[in-house]
KEKE-3310 file (N, C-alpha, C; in steps of 0.2 Angstrom, whole numbers, plus 5000, padded with zeros to 4 digits):
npx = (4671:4665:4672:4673:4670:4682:4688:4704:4715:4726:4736:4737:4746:4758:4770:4767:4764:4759:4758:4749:4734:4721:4704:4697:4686:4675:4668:4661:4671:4682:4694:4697:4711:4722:4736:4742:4756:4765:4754:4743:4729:4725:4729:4723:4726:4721:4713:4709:4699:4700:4713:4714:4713:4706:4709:4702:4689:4688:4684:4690:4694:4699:4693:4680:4679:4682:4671:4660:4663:4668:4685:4699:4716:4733:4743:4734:4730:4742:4746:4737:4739:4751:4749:4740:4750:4758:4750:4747:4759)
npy = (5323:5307:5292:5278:5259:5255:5265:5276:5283:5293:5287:5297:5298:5289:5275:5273:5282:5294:5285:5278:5269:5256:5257:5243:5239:5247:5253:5265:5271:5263:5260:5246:5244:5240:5239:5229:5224:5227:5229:5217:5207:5197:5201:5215:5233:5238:5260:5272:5284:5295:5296:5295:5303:5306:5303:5298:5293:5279:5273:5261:5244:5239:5246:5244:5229:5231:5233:5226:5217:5205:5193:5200:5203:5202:5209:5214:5228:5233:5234:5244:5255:5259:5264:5277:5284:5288:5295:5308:5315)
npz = (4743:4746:4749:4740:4735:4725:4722:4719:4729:4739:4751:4767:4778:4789:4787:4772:4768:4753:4743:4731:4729:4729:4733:4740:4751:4763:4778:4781:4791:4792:4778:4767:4759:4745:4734:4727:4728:4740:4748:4744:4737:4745:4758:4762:4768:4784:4786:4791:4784:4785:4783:4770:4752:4741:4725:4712:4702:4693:4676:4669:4666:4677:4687:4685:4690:4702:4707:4704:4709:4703:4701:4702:4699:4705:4699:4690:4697:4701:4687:4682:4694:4688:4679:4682:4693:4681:4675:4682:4684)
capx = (4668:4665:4676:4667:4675:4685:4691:4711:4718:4731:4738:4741:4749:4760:4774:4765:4762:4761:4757:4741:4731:4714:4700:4694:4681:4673:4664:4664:4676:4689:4693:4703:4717:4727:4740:4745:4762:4766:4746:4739:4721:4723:4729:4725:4728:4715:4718:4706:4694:4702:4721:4717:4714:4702:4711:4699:4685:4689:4680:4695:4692:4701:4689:4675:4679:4683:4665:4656:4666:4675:4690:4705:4724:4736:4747:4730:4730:4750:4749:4733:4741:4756:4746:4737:4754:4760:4745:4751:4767)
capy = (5317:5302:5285:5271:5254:5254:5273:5278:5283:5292:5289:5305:5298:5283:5273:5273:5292:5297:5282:5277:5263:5254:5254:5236:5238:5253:5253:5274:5275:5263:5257:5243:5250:5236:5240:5222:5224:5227:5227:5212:5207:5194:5203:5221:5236:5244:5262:5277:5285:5304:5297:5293:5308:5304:5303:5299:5287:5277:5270:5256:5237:5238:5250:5239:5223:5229:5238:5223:5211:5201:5192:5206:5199:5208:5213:5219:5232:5235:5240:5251:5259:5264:5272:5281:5288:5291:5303:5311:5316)
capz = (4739:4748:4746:4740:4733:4717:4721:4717:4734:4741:4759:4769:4785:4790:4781:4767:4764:4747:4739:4729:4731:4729:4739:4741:4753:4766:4783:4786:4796:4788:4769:4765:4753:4741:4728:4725:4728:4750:4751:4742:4739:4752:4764:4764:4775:4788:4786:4794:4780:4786:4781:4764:4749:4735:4718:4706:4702:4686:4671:4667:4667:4683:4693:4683:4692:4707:4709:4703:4713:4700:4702:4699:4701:4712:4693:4688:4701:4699:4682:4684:4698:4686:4676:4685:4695:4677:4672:4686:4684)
cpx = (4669:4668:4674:4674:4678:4690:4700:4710:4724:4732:4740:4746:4752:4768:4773:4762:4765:4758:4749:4740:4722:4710:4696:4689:4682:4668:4660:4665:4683:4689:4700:4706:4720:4730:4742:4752:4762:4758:4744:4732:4718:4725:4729:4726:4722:4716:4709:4706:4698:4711:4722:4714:4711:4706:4706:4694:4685:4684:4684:4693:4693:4695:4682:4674:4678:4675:4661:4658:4668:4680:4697:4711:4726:4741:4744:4731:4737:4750:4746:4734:4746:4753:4745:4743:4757:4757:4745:4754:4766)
cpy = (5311:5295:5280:5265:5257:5261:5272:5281:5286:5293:5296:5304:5290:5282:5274:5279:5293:5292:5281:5269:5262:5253:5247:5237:5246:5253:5260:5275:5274:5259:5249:5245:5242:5241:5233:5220:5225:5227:5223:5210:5203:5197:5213:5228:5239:5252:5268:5281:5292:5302:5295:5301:5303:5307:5304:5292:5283:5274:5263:5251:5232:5238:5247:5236:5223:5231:5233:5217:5205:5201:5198:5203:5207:5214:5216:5226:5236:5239:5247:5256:5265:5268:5275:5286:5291:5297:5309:5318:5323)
cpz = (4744:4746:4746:4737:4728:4716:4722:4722:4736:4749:4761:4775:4786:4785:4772:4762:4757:4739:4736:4730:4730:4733:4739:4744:4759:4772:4785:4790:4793:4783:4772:4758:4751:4734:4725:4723:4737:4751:4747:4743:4745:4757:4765:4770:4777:4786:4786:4785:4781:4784:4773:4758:4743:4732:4713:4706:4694:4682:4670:4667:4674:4690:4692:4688:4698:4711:4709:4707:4709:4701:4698:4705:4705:4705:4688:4690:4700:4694:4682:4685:4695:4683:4677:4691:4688:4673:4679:4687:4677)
residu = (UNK:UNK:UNK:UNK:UNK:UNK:UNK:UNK:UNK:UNK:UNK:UNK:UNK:UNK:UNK:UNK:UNK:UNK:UNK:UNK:UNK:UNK:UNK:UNK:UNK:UNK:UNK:UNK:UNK:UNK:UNK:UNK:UNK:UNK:UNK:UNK:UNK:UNK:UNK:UNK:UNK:UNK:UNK:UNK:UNK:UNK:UNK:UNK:UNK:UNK:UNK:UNK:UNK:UNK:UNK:UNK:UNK:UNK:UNK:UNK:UNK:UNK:UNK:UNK:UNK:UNK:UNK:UNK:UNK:UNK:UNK:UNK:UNK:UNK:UNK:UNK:UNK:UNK:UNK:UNK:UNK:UNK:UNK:UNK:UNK:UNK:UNK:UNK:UNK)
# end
């Protein structure tokens, strides 16, 4: 499946392996990833299309906002995040 905005994320490669994260934006080759905690919506990470692993595409108010390009906080993203590591587990 193809990674488009708004898409749940998990890193495969780097410091950062294992975590989830938001796609903020996508070029096909590389996405911008934020979680809104070490990656912020101001400054998110570059990060090669082949080191991330599609999650899940959500319905939420979160994955809403970020698809339609409304403003979303960074402790938006935070808690979303939990959740979504929570249904997880």
């Amino acid at each position: 499946m193809e990674i488009e905005r708004a898409d749940v994320v998990r890193s495969l490669a780097g410091r950062d392996a294992g975590e989830l994260f938001y796609v903020s934006s996508t070029d096909g080759v590389y996405a911008q990833i934020v979680n809104g905690r070490d990656r912020r919506l101001e400054k998110p990470k570059k990060k090669k299309l082949r080191h991330l692993e599609f999650v899940r595409r959500g319905d939420d108010r979160t994955d809403q906002k970020l698809r339609s390009g409304e403003k979303v906080t960074n402790s938006e993203l935070r808690r979303a995040l939990a959740e979504r590591a929570g249904e997880e587990q």
